[in-house]
N, CA and C of each residue as an Amber inpcrd file, in Angstrom:
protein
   216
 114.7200000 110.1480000  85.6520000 114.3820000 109.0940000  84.7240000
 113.0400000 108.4660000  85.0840000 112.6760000 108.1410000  86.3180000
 111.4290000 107.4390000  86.7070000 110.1760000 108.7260000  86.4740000
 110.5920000 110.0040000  86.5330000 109.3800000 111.1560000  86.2370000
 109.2650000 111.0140000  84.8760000 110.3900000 110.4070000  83.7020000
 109.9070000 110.3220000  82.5140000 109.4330000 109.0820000  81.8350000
 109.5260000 108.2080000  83.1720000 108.6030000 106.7060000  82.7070000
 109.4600000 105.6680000  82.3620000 110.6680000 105.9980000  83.2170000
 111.6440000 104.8020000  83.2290000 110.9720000 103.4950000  84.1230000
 111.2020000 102.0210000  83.6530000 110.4020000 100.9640000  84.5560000
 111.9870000 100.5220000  84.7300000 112.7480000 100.4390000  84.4730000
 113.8850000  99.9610000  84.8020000 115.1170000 100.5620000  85.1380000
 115.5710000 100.6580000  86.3780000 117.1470000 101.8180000  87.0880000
 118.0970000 100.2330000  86.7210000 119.3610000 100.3440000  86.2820000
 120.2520000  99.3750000  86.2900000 121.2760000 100.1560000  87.3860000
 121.4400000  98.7820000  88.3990000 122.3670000  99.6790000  89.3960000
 123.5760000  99.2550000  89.0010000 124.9770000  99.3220000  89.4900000
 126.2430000  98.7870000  89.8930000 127.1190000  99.5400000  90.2000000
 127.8350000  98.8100000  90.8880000 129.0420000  99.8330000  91.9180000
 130.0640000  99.6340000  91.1380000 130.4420000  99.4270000  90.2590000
 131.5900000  99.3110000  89.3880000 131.6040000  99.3170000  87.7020000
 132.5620000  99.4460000  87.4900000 132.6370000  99.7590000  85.5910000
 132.8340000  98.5600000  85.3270000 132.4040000  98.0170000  84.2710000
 132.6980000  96.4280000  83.7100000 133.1770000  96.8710000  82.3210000
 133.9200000  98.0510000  81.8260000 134.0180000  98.4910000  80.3810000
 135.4470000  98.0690000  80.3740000 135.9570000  97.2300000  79.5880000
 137.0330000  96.9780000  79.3060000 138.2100000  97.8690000  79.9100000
 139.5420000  97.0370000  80.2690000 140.3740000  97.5610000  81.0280000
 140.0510000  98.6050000  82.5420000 139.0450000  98.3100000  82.7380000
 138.5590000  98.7250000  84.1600000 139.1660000  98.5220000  84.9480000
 139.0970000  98.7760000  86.5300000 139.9630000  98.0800000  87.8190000
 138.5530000  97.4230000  88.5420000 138.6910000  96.6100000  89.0560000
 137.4820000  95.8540000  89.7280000 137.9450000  95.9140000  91.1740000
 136.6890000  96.2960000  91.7130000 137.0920000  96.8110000  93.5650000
 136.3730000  96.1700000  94.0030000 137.0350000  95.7030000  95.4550000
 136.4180000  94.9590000  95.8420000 134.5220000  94.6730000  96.6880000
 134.6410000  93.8390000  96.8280000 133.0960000  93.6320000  97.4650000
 132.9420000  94.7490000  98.2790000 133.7200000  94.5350000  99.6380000
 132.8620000  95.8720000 100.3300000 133.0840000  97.3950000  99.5940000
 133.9550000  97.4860000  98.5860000 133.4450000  99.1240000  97.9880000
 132.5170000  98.9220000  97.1310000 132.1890000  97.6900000  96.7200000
 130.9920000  98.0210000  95.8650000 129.6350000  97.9380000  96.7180000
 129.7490000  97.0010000  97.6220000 128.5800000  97.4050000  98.7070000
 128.0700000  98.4470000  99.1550000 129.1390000  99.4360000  99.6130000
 129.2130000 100.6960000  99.7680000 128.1790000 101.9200000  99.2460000
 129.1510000 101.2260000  97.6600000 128.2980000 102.2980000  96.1300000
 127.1880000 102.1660000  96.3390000 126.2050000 100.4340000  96.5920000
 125.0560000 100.3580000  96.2510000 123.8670000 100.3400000  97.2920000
 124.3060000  99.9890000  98.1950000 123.3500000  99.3810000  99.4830000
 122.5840000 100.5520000  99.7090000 122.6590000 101.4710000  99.5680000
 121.7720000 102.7940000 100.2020000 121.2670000 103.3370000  98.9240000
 121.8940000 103.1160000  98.0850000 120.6440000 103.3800000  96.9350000
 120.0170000 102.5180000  96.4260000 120.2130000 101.4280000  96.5010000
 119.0080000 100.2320000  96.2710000 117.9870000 100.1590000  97.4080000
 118.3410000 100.6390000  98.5580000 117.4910000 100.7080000  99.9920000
 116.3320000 101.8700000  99.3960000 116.8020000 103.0210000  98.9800000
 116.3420000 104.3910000  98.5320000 114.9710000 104.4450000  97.3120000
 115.6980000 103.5190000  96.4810000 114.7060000 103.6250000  95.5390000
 113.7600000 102.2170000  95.5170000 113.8180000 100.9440000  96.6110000
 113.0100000 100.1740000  97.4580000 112.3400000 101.1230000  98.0430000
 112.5330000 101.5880000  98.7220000 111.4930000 102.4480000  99.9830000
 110.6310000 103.6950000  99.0020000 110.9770000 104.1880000  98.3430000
 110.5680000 105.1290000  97.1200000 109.5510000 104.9130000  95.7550000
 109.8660000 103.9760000  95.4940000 109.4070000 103.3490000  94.2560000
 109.0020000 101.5290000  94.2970000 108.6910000 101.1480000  94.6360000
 108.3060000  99.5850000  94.8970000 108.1070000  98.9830000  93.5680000
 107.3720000  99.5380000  92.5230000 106.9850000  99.0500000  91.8990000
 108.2690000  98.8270000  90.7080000 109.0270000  99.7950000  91.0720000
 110.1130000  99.9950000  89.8350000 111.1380000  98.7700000  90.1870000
 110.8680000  97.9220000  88.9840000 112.6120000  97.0350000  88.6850000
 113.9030000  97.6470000  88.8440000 114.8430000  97.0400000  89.4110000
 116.1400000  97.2840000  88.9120000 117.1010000  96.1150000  89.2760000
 118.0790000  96.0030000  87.8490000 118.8140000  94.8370000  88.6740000
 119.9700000  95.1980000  88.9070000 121.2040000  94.6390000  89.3960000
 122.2490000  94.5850000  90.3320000 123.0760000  94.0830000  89.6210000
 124.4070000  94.4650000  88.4300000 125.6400000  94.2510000  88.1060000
 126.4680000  93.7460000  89.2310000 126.7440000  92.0940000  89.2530000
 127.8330000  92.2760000  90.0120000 128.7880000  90.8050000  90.0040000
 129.7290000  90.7210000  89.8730000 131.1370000  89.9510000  90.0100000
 131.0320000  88.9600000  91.1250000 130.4930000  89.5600000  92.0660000
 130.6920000  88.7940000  93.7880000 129.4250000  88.0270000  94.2420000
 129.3850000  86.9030000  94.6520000 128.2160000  85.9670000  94.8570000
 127.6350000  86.4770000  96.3760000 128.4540000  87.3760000  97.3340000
 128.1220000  87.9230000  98.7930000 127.5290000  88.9620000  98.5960000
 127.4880000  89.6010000  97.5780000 127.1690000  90.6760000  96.7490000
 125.6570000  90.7730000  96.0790000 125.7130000  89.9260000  95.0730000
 124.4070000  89.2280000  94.7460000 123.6730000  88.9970000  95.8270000
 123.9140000  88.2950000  96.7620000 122.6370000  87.7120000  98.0970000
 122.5910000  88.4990000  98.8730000 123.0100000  89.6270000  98.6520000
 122.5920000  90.8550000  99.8730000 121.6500000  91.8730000  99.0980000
 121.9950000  91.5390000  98.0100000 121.0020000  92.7410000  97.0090000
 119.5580000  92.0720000  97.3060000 119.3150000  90.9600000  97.4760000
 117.7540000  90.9510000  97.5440000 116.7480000  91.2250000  98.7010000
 117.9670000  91.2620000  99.7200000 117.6680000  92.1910000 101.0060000
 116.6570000  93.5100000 101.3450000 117.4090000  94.3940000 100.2930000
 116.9610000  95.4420000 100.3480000 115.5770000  95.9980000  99.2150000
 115.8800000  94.8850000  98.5870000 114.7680000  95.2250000  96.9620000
 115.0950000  94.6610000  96.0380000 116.4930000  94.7710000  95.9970000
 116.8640000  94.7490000  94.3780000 115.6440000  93.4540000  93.1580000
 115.6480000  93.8810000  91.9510000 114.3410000  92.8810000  91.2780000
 115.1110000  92.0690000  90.7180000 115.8830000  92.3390000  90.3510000
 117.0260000  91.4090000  89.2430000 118.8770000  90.9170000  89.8300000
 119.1010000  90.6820000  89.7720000 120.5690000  90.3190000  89.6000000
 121.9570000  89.4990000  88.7070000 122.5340000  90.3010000  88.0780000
 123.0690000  89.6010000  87.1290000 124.6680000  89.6600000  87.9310000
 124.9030000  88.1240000  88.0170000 126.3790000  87.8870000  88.5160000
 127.2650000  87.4320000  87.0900000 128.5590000  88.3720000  86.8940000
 128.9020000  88.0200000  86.3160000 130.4190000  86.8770000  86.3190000
């Protein structure tokens, strides 16, 4: 997506689509922390924000890069 001129990756470690199961913080940490690290260290310039439920969650994403964060 970024070789075809994507400015924006939307990350999240979980489905928010109706009747979903919501897991907890550390599996969604899990999902994301190394690929938000990945495409920080890779791409700097590229946005992306961070889907997420958990407020421990949110404040660790800006750690690594993340540009955005939407807590829901």
């Amino acid at each position: 997506m970024i070789s075809e001129g994507a400015d924006i990756l939307d990350i999240g470690g979980q489905s928010t689509r109706p009747g979903s199961e919501q897991v907890s913080e550390d599996t969604e940490l899990s999902r994301i922390i190394e690929s938000i690290e990945a495409i920080h260290q890779n791409f700097r310039k590229l946005l992306f924000p961070v889907d997420t439920y958990y407020s421990t969650v949110a404040k660790m994403q800006y750690m690594p890069g993340a540009s955005i964060v939407k807590r829901y």
